[in-house]
N, C-alpha and C positions, 0 to 999 in steps of 0.2 A: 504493500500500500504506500502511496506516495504523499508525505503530510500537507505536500502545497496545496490542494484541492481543498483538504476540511482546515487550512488556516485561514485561507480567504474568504471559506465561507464564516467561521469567527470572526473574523475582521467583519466583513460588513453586517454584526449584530453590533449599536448603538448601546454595548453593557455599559456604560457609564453608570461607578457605584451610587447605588443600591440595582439598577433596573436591568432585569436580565435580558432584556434585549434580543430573545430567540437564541441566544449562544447554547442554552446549557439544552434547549429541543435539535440543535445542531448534534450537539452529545448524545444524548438516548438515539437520536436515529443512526448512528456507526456504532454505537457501542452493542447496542440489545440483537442487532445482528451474530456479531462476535461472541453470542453466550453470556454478556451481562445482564445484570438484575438489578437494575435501575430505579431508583427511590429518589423522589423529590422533598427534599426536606429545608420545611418555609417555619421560619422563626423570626420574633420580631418583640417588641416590647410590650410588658402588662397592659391590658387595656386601661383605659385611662394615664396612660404614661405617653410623651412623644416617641417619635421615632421611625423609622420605616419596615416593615417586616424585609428579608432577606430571600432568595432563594436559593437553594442550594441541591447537590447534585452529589449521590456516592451511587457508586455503581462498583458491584461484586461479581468475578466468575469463581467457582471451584468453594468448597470449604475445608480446604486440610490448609495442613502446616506444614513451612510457613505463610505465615499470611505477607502479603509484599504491597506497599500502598504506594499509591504516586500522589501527590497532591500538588492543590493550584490553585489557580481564581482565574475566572473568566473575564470578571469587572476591571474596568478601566481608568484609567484617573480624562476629566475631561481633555479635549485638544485643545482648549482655546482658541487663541485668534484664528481665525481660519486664514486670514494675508499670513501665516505666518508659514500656512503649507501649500507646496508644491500642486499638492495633490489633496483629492477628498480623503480626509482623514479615515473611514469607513468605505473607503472603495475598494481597497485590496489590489490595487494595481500593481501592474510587474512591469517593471523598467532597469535594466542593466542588471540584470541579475539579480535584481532585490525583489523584497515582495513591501510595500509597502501599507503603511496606517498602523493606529493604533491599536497596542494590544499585538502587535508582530511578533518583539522582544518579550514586553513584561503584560501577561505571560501564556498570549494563546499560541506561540509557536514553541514553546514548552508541550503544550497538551497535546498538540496537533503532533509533534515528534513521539510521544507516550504511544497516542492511540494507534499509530503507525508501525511502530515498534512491535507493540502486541498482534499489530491485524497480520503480522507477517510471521511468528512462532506459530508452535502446534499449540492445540486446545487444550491436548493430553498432557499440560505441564505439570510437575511434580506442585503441590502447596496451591494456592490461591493468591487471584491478581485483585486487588479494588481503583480506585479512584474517588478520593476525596476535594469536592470542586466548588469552591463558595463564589459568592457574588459579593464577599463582604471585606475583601482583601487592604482594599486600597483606603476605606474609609474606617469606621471606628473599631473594626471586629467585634463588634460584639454580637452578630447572629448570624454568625458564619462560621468560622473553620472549628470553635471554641465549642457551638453549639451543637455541632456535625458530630466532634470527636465523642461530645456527655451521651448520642444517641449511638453510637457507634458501642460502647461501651455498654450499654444499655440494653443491645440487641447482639451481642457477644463477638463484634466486627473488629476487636481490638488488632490493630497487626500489630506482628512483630517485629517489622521495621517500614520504612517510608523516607520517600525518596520524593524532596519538594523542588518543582521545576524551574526554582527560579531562575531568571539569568545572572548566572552566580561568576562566570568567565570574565579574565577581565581584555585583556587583548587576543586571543587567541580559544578556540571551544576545547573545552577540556583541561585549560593550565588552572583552573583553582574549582575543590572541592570547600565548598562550605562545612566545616563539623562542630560549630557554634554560633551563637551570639552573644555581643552583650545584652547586658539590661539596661533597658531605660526609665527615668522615673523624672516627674516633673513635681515638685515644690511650691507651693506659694506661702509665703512669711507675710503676715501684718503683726509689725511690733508697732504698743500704741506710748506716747510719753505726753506730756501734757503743753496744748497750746501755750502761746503768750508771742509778747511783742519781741521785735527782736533787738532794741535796745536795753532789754531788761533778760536779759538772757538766765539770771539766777531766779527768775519768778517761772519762768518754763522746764522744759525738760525735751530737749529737740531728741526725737524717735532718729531722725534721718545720722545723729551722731551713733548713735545707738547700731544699727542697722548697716553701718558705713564698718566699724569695729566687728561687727558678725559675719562681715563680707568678707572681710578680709582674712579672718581667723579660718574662715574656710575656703580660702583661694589661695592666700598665702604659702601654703602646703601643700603639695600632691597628697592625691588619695592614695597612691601607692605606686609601686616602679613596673608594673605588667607582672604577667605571671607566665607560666610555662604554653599554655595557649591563646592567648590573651593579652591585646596593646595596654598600657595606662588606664586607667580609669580617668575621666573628666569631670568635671564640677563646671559648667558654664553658670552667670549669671543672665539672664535672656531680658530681665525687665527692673526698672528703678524706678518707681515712682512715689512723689508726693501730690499731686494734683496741688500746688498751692499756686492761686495765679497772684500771688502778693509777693511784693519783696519786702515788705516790715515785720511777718509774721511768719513766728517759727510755728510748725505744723504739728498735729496734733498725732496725727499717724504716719506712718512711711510702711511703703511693701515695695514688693522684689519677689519673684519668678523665677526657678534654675532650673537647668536641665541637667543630670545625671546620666553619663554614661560609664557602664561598671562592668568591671570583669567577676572571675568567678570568683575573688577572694573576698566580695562584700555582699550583700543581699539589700534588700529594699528596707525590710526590717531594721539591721547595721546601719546602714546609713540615714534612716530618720532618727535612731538613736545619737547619731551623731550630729543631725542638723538640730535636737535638742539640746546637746549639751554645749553644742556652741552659741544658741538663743540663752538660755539660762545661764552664761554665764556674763551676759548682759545686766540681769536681773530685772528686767522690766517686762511690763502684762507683752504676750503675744499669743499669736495662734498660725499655725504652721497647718496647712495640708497638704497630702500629699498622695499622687498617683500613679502608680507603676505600671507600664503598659505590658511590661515582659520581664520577669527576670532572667539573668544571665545561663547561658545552657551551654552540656560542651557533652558530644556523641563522643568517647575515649576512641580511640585509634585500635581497633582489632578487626575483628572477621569482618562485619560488615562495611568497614569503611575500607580495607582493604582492597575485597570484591572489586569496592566502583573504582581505587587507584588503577586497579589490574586492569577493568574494562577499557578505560579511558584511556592508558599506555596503549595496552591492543589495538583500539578502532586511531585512536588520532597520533600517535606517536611520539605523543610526551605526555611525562610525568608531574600529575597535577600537584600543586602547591593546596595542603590546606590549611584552611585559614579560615580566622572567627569575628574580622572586620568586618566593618561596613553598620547600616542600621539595624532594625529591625523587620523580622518575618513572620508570618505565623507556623512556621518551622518550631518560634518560641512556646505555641502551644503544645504543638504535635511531643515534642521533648519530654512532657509529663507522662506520655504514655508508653513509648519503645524507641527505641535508638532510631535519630533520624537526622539527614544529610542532606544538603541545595547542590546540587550540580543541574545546569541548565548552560545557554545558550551566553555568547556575550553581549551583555549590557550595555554596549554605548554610547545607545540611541536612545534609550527606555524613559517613557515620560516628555521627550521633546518632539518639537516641531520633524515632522517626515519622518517618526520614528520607523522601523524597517529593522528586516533582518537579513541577510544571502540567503539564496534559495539552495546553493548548495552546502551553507553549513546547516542551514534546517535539517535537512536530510540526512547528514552527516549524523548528528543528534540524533535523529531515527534510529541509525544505525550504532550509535553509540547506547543508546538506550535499550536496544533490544540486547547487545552484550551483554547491558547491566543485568539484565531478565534473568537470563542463560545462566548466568554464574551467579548469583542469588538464589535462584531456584534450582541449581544442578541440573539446568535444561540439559540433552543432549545438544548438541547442533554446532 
C-alpha cells in the first residue's frame, strides 16, 4: 500500500483542533478493511461545564500478546494567513516531490506511513496491532489521548508498548528516537504587601520588592546541571506585573507567571515545594498556583527501544541519536501505562506556512515502520 493516497486524502479533512473534519471516517474506511475493530470514542466536558466534546478513534486487530500500539492525532493546529501559503492549505497538492498542506508532517503523514506499513505484512502476525488516534493533540488534551488511554484500560486494550508518530527527526528520517520528555508546569505567584504613596515608603510595604527578591532566589541558581538522559532543567519567568498606571503609588499586589521545564530528577510536586519555600521566605501573604501539563518520562534503553535502533539502522542506514528534548507530547501520557517511544518523520516544516513532507521519505517511513512491526512482533518476513 502506498501512504500518498490516504495522506492527501487526510490533508484535505479541515481537523483543525477540536473538529474532526472527516479524517478519523478517512481511518475506519482503510483500517476495518484490514481486520480492524474500530470504536469511536467522543469525550468532552460535565454538562454544565465549557468546552468542546472531542472525537477520537482506537482501532484493534488480533488479541494476544504482545499488544503493539501506534498512536497520533489527526487534528491540526490552524494555517493562518492564507497570503502566507503557496498553496491551499487542505488541498494536498504535489509539487516537486512534496506533498503539501497541513497536517503533512505533524502528524497525518505519521498515520498515513503506520497504516501502510501494516496494509503490507501478513494478518497472521504473532500478538496484536491497535491505533490510538485523538482529535485533541494540539489543543488542551484533555478528551483525547488521556481519555482514550482510562477507556482503553477499562476495556482490557492496555499495550504493552506504543510507538507515537511524531515527527520526532530532526535533519534526516531516522537520526533521532524520542525515549523521553520533560515536564512542564506553569506557576502563577500573587504576593500581596500593603499600598501607600511612594514618598512615604515606610507607611507601605511594596509586594513588587518582595517579588523582585523571590525572582531572583529562584533564577539566580540553576535547578540543576542535567542528568544522565536529560538537558538542565529551566525556570523561565514569562510575566511581571503590577497593573499600576500611577507613578506616586507603591502597589498593593504584584504577580509573575513561570514556566518550568524539568528533567527527571524533580517532579511537579519538588518543585512547588520549592516555589514555596522561596515565597515564604519573603514572609509576606501570597498565593501560588500551579499547573502541570506533563511530568517528566524516560522509556530506559532495553529490548524495546532497541528493536526500533535496529529497524531504523536497517531500512535508513544510520544510527538514530536518542534523545529526551524538545516540548511536550502526549507520548507524556501514554508513559503511565507501558514503555513508549516518538520516532516519526522530520519536522521542519510542522506548524508553518507550506508545511509539506517528501513523498519519498513518507514512504521510506512506511517502510521503516513496517521493520519496526516485524521485529517487535517477531514477524517472519
Amino acid at each position: 500500500m502506498d501512504p500518498l493516497p490516504l495522506l492527501q486524502d487526510l490533508i484535505r479533512c479541515p481537523s483543525v483542533t477540536p473538529a474532526e473534519g472527516g479524517a478519523l471516517g478517512v481511518l475506519e474506511a482503510v483500517l476495518a478493511p484490514l481486520g480492524f475493530t474500530c470504536t469511536r470514542l467522543v469525550f468532552g466536558p460535565p454538562e454544565g461545564e465549557a468546552g468542546e466534546a472531542v472525537e477520537n478513534l482506537f482501532a484493534r486487530r488480533g488479541t494476544g500478546a504482545p499488544h503493539l500500539c501506534f498512536a497520533g492525532h489527526t487534528d491540526v493546529v490552524p494555517p493562518g494567513d492564507p497570503a502566507l501559503w503557496s498553496t491551499d492549505p487542505f488541498g494536498a497538492e504535489l509539487r516537486d516531490g512534496l506533498v503539501m498542506g497541513r497536517g503533512a508532517t505533524d502528524m497525518k503523514g505519521g498515520i498515513a506511513a503506520w497504516v501502510a506499513a501494516i496494509a503490507r505484512l501478513p494478518r497472521d502476525l504473532p500478538g496484536s496491532l491497535s491505533l490510538l488516534i485523538t482529535g485533541d493533540e494540539e489543543g488542551p488534551a484533555h478528551y483525547g489521548t488521556v481519555k482514550v488511554l482510562e477507556w482503553m484500560a477499562q476495556n482490557g486494550h492496555t499495550p504493552d508498548m506504543c510507538i507515537v508518530g511524531e515527527p520526532t527527526s530532526k535533519v534526516a528520517l531516522g537520526d533521532t528516537i524520542k525515549i523521553g520528555r520533560r515536564g512542564s508546569m506553569n506557576a502563577a505567584i500573587t504576593l500581596h504587601g500593603v499600598q501607600g504613596h511612594a514618598a512615604y515608603p515606610q507607611r507601605a510595604d511594596n509586594p513588587i520588592h518582595r517579588l523582585v527578591r523571590v525572582l531572583h532566589r529562584l533564577t539566580a541558581t540553576p535547578l540543576d546541571q542535567g542528568s544522565a538522559w536529560f538537558e538542565a532543567s529551566t525556570l523561565q519567568v514569562t510575566s511581571f506585573d503590577v497593573g499600576n498606571p500611577a507613578t506616586n503609588v507603591i502597589p498593593g499586589v504584584a504577580r509573575a507567571k513561570l514556566n518550568i521545564r524539568f528533567n527527571d530528577l524533580h517532579s511537579s510536586a519538588s518543585l512547588t515545594a520549592l516555589l514555596h519555600a522561596a515565597l515564604e521566605a519573603e514572609g509576606a501573604r501570597y498565593e501560588l498556583r500551579t499547573e502541570c501539563s506533563g511530568e517528566s518520562f524516560l522509556t530506559q534503553p532495553g529490548a524495546f527501544v532497541e528493536a526500533l535502533s535496529a529497524a531504523t539502522l536497517a531500512v535508513t542506514g544510520r544510527a538514530p541519536q536518542l534523545d529526551t528534548g524538545g516540548g511536550t507530547s502526549d507520548a507524556r501520557f501514554i508513559a503511565r501505562y507501558c514503555p513508549v517511544a516518538e520516532l516519526g518523520a522530520v519536522g521542519a516544516t510542522m506548524h508553518k506556512a507550506d508545511e509539506s513532507t517528501p513523498v519519498d521519505e513518507l514512504r521510506a517511513l512506511a517502510d521503516l515502520y513496517a521493520e519496526v512491526v516485524r521485529r517487535l512482533l517477531a514477524a517472519p518476513g
